[in-house]
N, C-alpha and C positions, 0 to 999 in steps of 0.2 A: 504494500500500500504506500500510494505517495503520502507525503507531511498534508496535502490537502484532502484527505479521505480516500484519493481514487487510486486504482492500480498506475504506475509508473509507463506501463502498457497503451494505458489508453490515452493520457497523458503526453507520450511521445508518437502516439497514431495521430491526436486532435493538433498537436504541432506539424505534424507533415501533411494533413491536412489543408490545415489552413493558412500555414505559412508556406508549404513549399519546399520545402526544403528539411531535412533532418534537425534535431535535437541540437544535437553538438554543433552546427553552423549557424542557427538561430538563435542560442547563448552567445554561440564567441563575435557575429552580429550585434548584438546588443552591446557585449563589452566594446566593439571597436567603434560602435557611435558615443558611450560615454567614454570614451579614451579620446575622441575627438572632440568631446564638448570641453573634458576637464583641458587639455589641451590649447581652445582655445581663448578660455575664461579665465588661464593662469599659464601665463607665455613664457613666465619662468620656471615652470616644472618639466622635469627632468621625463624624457619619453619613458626610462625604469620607471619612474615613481608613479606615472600616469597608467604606465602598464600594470603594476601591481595594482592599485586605486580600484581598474576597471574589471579584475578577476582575473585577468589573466598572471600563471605562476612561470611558463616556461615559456621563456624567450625568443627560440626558434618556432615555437609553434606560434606562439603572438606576432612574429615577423610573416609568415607567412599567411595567417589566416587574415594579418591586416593589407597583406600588398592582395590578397585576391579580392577582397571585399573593395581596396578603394583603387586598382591597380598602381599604386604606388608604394616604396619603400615608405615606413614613418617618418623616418630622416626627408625622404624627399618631399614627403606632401608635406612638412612642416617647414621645409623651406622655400614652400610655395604661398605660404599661407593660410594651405588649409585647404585649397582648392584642387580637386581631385576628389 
């Protein structure tokens, strides 16, 4: 049972469902728009410190799950602005 009453099961059916896409790409989605807001609302934090902030723990997977989602490295979309 998930922490909200239901099976974990159905929970990650109504996710791919309705978003599209899997469990695991829908979380680490979520974490790369808040890693892009904390980002952009405090220009002097460190891409690690915004990385942990937003759940992500390992490094190469946050690298890469963040250049698919915004096709950009972090380093480079943050030296664009943000735009990407």
């Amino acid at each position: 049972m998930h922490g909200a009453g239901l099976p974990a099961r159905e929970v990650s059916q109504a996710i791919n469902r309705l978003a599209g896409e899997n469990v695991c790409r829908y979380v680490n989605g979520m974490r790369v728009q808040e890693l892009r807001r904390l980002l952009m609302q405090q220009q002097d934090k460190t891409i690690t410190t915004a990385m942990h902030e937003a759940g992500f723990v390992n490094r190469s997977n946050f690298s890469r799950e963040f250049q698919g989602i915004t096709g950009q490295t972090p380093v480079a979309w943050r030296n664009t602005g943000g735009n990407g």
